[in-house]
C-alpha positions in Angstrom: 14.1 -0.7 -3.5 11.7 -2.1 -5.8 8.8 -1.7 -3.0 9.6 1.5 -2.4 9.2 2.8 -6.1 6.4 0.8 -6.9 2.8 2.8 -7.3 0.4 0.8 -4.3 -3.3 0.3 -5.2 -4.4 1.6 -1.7 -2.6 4.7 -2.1 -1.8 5.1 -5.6 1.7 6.5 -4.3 4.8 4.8 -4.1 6.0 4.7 -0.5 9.0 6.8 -1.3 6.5 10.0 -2.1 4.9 9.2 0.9 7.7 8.9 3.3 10.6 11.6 2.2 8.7 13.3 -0.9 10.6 12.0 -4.0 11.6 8.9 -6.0 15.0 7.2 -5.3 17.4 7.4 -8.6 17.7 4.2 -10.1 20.2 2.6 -12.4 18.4 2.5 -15.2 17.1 6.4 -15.1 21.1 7.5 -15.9 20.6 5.4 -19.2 19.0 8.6 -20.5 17.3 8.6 -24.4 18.6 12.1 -25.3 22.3 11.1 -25.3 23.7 11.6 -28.2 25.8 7.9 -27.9 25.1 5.4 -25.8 27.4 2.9 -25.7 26.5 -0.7 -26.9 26.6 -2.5 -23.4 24.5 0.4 -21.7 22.3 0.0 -24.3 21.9 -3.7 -24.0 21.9 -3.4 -20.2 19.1 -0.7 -20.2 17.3 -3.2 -22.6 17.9 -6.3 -20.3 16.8 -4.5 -17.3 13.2 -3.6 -19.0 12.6 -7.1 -20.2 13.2 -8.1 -16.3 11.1 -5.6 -15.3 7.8 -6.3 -17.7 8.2 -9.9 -16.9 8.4 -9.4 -13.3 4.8 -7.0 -13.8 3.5 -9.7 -15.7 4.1 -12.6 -13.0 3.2 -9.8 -10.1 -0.3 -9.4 -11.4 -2.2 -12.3 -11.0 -0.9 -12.6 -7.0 -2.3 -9.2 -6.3 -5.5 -9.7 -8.5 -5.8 -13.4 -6.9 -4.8 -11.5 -2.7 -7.8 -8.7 -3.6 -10.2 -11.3 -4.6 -9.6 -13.3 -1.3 -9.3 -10.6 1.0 -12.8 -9.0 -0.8 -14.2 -12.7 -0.1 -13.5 -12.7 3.8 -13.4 -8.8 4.5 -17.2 -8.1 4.4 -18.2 -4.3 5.1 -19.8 -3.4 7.5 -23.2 -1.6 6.5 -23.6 1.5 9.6 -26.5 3.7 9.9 -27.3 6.5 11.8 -29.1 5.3 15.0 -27.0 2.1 15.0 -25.7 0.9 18.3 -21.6 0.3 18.2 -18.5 -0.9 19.9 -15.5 1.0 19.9 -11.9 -1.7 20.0 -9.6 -0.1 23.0 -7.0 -1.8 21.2 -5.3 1.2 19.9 -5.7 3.7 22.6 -2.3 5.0 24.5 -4.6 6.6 27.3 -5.3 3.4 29.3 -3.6 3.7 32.3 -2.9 0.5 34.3 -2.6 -3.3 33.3 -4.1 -3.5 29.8 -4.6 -7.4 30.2 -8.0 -6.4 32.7 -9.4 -3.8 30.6 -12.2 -4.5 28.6 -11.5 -5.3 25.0 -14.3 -2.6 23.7 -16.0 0.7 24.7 -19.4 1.2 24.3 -22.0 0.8 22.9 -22.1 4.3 21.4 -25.2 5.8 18.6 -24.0 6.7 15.5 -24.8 10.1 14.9 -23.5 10.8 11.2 -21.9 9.0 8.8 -18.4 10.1 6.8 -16.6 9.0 4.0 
């Protein structure tokens, strides 16, 4: 539950948006502010809960700062431009008919024509 209505870097959506449109309820968004008395242990429970979650957040940032800096170490990008000779990966395509295991691993080599994006 926690992945699903956490905010991603890539997307900057939580996968709950992304898949069905809207958040899951959770328990502590019943604990509303506006009541007019909340009881003692809902109180303390609602309080209890948000300590968890900032320490979790805390402990959860340096992982993902420390994963980004590794992946940015060993991901290089590639640098394209228009008149460069490329190979498309045949990994992905559904359209190859027969045994895959014969096919060549890569189309190509095709001109790039225009960049995007």
């Amino acid at each position: 539950m926690a992945h699903k209505t956490s905010i991603h870097a890539s997307t900057n959506q939580t996968p709950a948006i992304i898949e069905k449109g809207l958040n899951p309820k959770l328990p502590w968004d019943s604990l509303s502010k506006d009541l007019v008395e909340i009881h003692p242990t809902a109180a303390s429970f609602k309080e209890m809960l948000e300590k968890a979650r900032k320490h979790a957040v805390r402990f959860m940032e340096d992982p993902f700062a420390y994963a980004k800096e590794k992946w940015e170490k060993s991901h290089a990008t590639a640098d394209f431009e228009v008149g460069d000779l490329v190979l498309v990966s045949t990994t992905n395509f559904n359209n190859i008919k027969g045994c895959k295991k014969l096919k060549d691993s890569f189309e190509g080599p095709f001109v790039i024509k225009a960049l995007h994006g």
